[in-house]
MILOGU-238137 format. One record per residue (C-alpha): residue number from 1; residue in one letter; chain; x, y, z. Coordinates in steps of 0.05 Angstrom, whole numbers, plus 5000, padded with zeros to 4 digits. Layout:
BEGIN
> resi / resn / chain / c1 / c2 / c3
> NUM / A / A / X / Y / Z
...
end
This chain:
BEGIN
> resi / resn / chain / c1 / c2 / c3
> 1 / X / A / 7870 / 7201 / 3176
> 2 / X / A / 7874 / 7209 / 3102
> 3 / X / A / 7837 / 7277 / 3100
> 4 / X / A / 7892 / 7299 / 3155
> 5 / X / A / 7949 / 7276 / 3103
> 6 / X / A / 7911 / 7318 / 3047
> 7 / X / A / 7906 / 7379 / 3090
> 8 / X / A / 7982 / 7365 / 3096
> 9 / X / A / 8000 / 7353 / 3032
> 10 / X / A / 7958 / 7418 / 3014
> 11 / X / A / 8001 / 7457 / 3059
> 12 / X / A / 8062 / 7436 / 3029
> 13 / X / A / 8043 / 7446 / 2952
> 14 / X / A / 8020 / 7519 / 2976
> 15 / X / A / 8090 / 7530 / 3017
> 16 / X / A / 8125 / 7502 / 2960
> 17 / X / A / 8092 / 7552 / 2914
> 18 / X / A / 8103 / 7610 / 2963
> 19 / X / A / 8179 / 7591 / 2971
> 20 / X / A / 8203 / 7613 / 2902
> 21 / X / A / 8273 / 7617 / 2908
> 22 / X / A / 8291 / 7550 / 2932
> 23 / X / A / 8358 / 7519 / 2889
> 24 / X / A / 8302 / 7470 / 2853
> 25 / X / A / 8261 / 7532 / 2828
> 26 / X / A / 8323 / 7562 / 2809
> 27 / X / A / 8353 / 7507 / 2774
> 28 / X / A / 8283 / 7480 / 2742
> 29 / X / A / 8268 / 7549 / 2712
> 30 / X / A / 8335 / 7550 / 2669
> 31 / X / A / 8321 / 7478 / 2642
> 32 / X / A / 8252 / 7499 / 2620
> 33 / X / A / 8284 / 7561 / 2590
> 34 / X / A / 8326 / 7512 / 2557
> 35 / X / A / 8271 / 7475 / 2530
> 36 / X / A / 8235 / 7526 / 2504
> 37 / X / A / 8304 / 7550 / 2463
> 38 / X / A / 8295 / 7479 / 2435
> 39 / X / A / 8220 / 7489 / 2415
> 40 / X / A / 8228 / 7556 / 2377
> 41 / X / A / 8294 / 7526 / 2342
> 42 / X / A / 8349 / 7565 / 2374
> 43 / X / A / 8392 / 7498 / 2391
> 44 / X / A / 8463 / 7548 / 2398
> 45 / X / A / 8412 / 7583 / 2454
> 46 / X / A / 8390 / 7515 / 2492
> 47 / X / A / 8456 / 7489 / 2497
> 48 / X / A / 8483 / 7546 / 2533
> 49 / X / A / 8427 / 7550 / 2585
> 50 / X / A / 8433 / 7482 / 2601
> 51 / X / A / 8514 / 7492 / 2605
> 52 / X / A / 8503 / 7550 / 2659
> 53 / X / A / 8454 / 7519 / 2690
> 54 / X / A / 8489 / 7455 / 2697
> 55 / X / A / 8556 / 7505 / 2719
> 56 / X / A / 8502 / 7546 / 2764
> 57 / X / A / 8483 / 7482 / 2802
> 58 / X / A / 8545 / 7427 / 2801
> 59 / X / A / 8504 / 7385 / 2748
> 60 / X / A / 8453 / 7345 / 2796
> 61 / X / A / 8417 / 7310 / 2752
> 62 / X / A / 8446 / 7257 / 2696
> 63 / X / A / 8384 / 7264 / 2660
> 64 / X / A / 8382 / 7331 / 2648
> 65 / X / A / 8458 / 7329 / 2627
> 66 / X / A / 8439 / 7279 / 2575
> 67 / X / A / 8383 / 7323 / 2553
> 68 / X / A / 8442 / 7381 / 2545
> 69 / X / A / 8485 / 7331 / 2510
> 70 / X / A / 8427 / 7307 / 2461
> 71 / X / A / 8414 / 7383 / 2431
> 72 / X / A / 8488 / 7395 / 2432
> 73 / X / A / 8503 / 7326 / 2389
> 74 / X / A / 8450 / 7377 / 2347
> 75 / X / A / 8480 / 7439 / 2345
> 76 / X / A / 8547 / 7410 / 2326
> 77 / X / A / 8577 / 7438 / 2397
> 78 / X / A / 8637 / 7387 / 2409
> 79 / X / A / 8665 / 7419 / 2465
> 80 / X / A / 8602 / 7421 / 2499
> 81 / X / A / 8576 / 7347 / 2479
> 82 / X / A / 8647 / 7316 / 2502
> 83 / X / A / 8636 / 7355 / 2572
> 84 / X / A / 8564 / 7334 / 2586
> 85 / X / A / 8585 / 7257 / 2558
> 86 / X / A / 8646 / 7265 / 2606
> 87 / X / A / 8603 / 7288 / 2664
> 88 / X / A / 8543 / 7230 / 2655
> 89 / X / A / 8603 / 7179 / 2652
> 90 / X / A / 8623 / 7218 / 2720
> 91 / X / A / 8552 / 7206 / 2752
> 92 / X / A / 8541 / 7129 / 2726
> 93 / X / A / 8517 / 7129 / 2651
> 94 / X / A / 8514 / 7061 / 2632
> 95 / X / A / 8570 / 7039 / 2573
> 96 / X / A / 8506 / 7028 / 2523
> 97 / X / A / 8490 / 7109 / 2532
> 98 / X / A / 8547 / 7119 / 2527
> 99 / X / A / 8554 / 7088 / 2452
> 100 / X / A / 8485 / 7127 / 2437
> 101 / X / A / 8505 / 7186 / 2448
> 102 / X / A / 8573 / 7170 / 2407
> 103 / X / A / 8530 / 7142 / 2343
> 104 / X / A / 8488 / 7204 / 2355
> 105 / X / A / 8535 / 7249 / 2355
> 106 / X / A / 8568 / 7216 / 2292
> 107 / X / A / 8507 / 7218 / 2256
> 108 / X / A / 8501 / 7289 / 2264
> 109 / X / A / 8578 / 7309 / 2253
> 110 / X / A / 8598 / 7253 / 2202
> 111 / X / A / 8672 / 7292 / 2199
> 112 / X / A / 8685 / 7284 / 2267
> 113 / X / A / 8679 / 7231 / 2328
> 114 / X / A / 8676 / 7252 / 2407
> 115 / X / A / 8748 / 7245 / 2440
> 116 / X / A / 8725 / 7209 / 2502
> 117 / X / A / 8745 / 7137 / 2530
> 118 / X / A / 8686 / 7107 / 2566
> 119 / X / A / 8735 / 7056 / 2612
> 120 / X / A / 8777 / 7110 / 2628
> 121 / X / A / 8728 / 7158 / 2650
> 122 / X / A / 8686 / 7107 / 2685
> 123 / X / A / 8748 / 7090 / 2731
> 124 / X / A / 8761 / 7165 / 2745
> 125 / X / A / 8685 / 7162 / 2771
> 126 / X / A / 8703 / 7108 / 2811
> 127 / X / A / 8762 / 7136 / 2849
> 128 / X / A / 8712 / 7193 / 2860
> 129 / X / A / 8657 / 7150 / 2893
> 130 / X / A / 8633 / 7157 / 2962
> 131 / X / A / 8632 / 7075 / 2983
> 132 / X / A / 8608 / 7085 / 3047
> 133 / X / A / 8546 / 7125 / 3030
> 134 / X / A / 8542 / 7083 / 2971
> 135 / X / A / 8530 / 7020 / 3011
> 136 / X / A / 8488 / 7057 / 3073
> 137 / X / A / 8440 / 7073 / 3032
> 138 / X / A / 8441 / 7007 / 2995
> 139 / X / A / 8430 / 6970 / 3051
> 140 / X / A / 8367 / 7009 / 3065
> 141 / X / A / 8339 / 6980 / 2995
> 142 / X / A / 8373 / 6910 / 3013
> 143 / X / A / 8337 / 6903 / 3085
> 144 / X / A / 8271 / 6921 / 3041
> 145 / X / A / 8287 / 6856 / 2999
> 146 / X / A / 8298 / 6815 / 3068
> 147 / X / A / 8227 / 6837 / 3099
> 148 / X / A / 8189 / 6830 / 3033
> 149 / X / A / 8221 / 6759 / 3033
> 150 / X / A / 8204 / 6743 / 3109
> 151 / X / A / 8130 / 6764 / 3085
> 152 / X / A / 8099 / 6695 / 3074
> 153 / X / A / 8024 / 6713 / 3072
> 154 / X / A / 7982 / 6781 / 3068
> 155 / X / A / 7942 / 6762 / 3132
> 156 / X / A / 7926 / 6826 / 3175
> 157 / X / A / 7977 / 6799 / 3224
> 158 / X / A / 8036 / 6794 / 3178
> 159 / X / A / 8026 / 6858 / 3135
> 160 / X / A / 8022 / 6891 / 3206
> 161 / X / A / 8086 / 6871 / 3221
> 162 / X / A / 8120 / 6885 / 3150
> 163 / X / A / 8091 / 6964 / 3156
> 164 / X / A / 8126 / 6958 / 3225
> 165 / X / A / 8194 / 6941 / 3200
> 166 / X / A / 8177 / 6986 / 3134
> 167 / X / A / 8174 / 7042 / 3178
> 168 / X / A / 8238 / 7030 / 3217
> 169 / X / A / 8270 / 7025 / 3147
> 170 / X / A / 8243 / 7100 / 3135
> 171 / X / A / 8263 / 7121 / 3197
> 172 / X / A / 8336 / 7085 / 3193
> 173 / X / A / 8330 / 7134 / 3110
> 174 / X / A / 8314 / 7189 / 3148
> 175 / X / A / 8374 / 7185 / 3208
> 176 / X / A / 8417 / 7175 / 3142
> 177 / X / A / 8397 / 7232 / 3114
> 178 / X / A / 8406 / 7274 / 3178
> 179 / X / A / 8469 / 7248 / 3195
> 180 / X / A / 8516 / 7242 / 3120
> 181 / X / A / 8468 / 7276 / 3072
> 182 / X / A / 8426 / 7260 / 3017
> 183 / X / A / 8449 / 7202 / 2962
> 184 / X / A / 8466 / 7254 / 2915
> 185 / X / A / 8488 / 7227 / 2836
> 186 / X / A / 8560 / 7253 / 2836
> 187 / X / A / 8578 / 7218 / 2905
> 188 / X / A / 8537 / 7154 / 2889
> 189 / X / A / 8525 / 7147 / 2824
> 190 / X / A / 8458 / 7143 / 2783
> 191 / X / A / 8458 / 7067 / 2755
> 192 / X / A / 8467 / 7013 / 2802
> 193 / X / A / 8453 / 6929 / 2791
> 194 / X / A / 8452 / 6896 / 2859
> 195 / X / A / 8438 / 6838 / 2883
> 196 / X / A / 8439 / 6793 / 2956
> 197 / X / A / 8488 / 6729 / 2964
> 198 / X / A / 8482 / 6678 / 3020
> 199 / X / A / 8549 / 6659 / 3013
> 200 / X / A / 8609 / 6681 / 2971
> 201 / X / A / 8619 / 6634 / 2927
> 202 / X / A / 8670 / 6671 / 2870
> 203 / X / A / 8702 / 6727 / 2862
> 204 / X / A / 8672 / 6787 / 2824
> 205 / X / A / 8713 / 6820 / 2782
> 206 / X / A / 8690 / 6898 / 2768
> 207 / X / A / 8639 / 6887 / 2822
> 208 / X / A / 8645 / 6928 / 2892
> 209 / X / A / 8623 / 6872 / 2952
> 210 / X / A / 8589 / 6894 / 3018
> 211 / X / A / 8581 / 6851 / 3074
> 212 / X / A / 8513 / 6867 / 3111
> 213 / X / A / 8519 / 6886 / 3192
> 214 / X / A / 8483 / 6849 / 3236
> 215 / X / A / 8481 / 6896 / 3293
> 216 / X / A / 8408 / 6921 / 3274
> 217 / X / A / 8376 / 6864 / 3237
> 218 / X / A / 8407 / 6807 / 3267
> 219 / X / A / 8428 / 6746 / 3220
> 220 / X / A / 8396 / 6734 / 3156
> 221 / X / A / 8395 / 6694 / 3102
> 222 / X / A / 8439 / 6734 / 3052
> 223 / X / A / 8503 / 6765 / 3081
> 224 / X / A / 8535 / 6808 / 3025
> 225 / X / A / 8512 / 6855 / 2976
> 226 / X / A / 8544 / 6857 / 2904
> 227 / X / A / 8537 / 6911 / 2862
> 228 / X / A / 8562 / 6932 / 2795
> 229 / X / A / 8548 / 6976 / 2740
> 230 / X / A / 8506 / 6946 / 2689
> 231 / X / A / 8528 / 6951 / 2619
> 232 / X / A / 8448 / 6967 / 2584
> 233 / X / A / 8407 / 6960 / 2640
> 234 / X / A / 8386 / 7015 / 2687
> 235 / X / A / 8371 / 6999 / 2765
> 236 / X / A / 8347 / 7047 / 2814
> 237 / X / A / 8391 / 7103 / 2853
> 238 / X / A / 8412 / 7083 / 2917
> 239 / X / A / 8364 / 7084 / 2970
> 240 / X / A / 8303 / 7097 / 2915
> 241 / X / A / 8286 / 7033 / 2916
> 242 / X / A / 8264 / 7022 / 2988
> 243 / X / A / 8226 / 7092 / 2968
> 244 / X / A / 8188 / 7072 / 2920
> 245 / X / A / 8162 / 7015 / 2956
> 246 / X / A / 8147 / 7039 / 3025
> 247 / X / A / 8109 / 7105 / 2985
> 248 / X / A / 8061 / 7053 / 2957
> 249 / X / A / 8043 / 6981 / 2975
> 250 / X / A / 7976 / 6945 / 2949
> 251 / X / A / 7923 / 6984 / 2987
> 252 / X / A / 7970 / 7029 / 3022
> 253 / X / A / 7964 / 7087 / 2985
> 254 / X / A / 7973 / 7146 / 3033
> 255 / X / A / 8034 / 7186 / 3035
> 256 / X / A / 8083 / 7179 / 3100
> 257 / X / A / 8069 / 7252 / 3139
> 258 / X / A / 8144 / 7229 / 3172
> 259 / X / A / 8179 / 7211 / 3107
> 260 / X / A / 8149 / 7270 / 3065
> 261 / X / A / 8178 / 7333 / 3089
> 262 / X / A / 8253 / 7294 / 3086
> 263 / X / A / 8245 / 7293 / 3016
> 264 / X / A / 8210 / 7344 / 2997
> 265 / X / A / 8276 / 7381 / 3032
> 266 / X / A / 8318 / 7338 / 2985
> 267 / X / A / 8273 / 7357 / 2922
> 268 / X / A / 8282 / 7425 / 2941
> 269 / X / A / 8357 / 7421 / 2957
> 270 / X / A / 8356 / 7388 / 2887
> 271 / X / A / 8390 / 7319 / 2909
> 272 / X / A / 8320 / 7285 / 2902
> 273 / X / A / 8290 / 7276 / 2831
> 274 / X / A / 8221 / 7303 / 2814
> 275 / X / A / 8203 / 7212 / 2805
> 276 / X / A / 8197 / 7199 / 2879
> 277 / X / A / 8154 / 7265 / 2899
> 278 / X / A / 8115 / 7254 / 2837
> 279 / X / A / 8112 / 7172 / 2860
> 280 / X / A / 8083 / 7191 / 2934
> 281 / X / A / 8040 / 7250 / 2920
> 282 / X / A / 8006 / 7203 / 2865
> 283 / X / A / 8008 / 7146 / 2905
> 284 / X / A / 7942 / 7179 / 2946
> 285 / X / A / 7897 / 7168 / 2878
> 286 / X / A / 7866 / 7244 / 2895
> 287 / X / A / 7845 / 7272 / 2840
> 288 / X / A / 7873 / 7344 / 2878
> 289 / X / A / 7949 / 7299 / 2869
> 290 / X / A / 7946 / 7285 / 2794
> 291 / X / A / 8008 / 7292 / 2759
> 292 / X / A / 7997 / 7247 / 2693
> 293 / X / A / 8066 / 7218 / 2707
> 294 / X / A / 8085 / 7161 / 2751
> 295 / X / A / 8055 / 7088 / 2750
> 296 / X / A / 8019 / 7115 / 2813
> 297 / X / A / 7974 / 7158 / 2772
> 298 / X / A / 7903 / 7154 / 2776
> 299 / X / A / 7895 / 7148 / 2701
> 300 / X / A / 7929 / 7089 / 2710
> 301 / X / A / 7892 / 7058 / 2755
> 302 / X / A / 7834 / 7065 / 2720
> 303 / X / A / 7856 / 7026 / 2659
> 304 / X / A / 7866 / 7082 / 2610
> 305 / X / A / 7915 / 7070 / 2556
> 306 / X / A / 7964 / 7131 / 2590
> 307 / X / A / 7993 / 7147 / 2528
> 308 / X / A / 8018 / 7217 / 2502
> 309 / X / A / 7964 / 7218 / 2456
> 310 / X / A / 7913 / 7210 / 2516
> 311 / X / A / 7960 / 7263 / 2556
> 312 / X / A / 7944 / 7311 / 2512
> 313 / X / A / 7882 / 7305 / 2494
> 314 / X / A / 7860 / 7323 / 2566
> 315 / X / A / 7818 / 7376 / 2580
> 316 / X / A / 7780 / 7427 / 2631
> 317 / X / A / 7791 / 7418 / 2702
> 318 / X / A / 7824 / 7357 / 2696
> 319 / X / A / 7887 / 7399 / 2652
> 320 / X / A / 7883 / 7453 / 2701
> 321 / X / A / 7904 / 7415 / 2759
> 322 / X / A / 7951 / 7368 / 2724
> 323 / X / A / 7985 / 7440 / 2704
> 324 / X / A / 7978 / 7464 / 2764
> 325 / X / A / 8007 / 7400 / 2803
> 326 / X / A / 8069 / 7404 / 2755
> 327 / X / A / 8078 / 7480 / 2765
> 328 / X / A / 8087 / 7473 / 2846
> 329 / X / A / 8141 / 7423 / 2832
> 330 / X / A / 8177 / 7453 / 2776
> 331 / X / A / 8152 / 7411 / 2715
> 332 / X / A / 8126 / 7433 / 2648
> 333 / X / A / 8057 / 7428 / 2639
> 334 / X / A / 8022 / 7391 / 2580
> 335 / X / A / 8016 / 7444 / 2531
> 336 / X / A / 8097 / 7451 / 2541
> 337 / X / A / 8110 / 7371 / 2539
> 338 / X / A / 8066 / 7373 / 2464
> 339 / X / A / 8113 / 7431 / 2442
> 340 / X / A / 8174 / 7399 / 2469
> 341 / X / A / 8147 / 7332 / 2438
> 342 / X / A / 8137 / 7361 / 2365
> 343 / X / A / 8202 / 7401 / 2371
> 344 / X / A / 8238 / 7335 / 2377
> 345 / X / A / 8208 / 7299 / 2322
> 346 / X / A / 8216 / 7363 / 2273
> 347 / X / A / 8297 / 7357 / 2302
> 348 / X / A / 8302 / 7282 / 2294
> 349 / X / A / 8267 / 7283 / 2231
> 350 / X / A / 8275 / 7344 / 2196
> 351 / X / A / 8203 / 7352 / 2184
> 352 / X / A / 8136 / 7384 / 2223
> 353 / X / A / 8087 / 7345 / 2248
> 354 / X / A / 8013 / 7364 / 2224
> 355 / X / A / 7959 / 7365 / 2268
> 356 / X / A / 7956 / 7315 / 2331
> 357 / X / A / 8006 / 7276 / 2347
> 358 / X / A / 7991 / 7204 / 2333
> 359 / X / A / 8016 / 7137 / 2366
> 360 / X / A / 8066 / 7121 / 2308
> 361 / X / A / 8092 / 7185 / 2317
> 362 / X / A / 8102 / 7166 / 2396
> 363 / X / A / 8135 / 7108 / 2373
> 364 / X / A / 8181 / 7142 / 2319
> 365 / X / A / 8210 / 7179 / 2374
> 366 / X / A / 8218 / 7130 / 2428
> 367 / X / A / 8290 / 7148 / 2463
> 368 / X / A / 8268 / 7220 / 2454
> 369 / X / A / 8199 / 7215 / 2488
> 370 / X / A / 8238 / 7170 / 2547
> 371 / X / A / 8293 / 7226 / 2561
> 372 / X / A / 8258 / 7291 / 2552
> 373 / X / A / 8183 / 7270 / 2562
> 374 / X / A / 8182 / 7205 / 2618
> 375 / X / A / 8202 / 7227 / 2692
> 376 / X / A / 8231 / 7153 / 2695
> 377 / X / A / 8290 / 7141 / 2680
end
């Protein structure tokens, strides 16, 4: 069985390839064109790739906005950084990014300060949010809660029946996606804290409330979901959660042949970030499926420290298929990341960095390395 998911998987990463002009090849070749503007200095240049880009493609991805918004704190571009803080506000930054991006902005620009209100933009996003999606696909992720919690012991009889009701979950994600569309960040937002109630016992003020049908599941033990936007923390998109844990779980590491061609149609349709493909083609621990990104990631596994340092310092074969992993899903390879990374510092510092690139200098540039660098976010 796992060699037949392999063969599959190898026929998609080849089809993938061969299918150049999909709207994520498109779009992922501009913001690598961006980057590389950033690496040879030409900030004015990176700013305005990432603006058409962003214009090209309806800004799908919060992340990459930020990265936009980061180089044009940099290049002094107010316009620019007040419309890429004004559209992360619009797809669920968090008020604590927001005041980063403020203080970075001041930093840079000590004469002037970004004409945005965070409240007021982050009730315009509000009016603009698609509930019932919202909740559909949260309920996917809350039913994942329920079985996990109805999963008293790991005997062969009981995980049996919780990769039973896993995989009615993925099929109930996949019917979703068929029948409303893909959970994309401007209709349902990027940050999300959720949690289940039994009972309602207050009211929540700046909190949205959703009662949980019973049509499918039955009664349970919680009844409502609440969910707000938290002020520093980040949770995971809606519906990623269930995702991440039906790709992998314990000694379950083979990829869903159902589940996998739904998303890698959202990847390519670019309402599914690069985390979740990298998270189930990594969850196989084949060497052929290395990415040197997600938790999943057999360098992980086997204990090694997993640091940029390490990253870089890979070498032969093992380099060539990371690269070559990255290239069929639109990601810059290593040699790119340890430009990208020393182009950073040399911006945030205003000095070079000689030689390798040390652990203190991973650590000096912490925010930077998590934006531009880490697939999580």
């Amino acid at each position: 069985m796992k060699h037949i998911l392999l063969l599959f998987l190898t026929l998609y990463c080849v089809d993938s390839t061969a299918t150049s002009q999909t709207p994520a090849s498109k779009y992922y070749k501009q913001i690598i064109l961006a980057e590389q503007a950033l690496i040879e200095g030409n900030l004015d240049s990176s700013v305005s790739i990432y603006e058409n880009a962003f214009e090209m493609f309806n800004y799908p991805f919060s992340k990459h906005i930020q990265q936009g918004l980061y180089v044009a704190c940099y290049a002094k571009n107010k316009s620019v950084a007040e419309l890429f803080l004004r559209k992360s506000v619009m797809n669920g930054m968090t008020e604590n990014q927001f005041s980063y991006y403020n203080d970075l902005w001041i930093k840079n620009n000590s004469q002037l300060k970004l004409d945005l209100d965070f409240d007021s933009i982050r009730c315009e996003s509000m009016k603009r949010l698609d509930t019932t999606l919202l909740f559909k696909f949260l309920e996917i992720d809350a039913y994942r809660e329920i079985v996990l919690d109805n999963l008293k012991r790991k005997d062969s009889l009981s995980m049996a029946i919780y990769l039973h009701e896993m995989n009615i979950l993925r099929d109930d994600y996949i019917q979703l996606v068929e029948s409303s569309g893909y959970p994309a960040e401007s209709l349902v937002g990027t940050a999300w804290k959720w949690k289940l109630l039994k009972r309602m016992k207050r009211k929540y003020k700046s909190s949205l409330v959703h009662k949980l049908p019973v049509d499918k599941w039955g009664e349970t033990k919680y009844k409502y979901i609440v969910v707000k936007h938290p002020r520093r923390t980040i949770s995971f998109k809606p519906g990623n959660w269930f995702l991440t844990h039906h790709i992998n779980y314990e000694d379950h590491s083979v990829i869903d042949s159902v589940l996998f061609p739904t998303l890698k149609l959202g990847f390519d349709s670019l309402k599914i970030d690069p985390l979740i493909m990298v998270n189930a083609l990594e969850s196989t621990r084949e060497p052929s499926n290395e990415f040197a990104l997600s938790y999943y990631s057999r360098l992980w596994a086997y204990k090694l420290k997993f640091s940029y340092v390490e990253k870089f310092a890979l070498k032969g074969k093992q380099r060539s298929f990371i690269n070559a992993n990255r290239a069929s899903y639109h990601i810059r390879s290593l040699e790119q990341a340890e430009l990208l990374f020393k182009a950073l510092y040399k911006l945030k510092y205003s000095k070079s960095i000689s030689g390798k690139i040390t652990e203190k200098n991973t650590d000096d540039l912490g925010p930077e390395v998590s934006l531009f660098l880490n697939i999580f976010r």
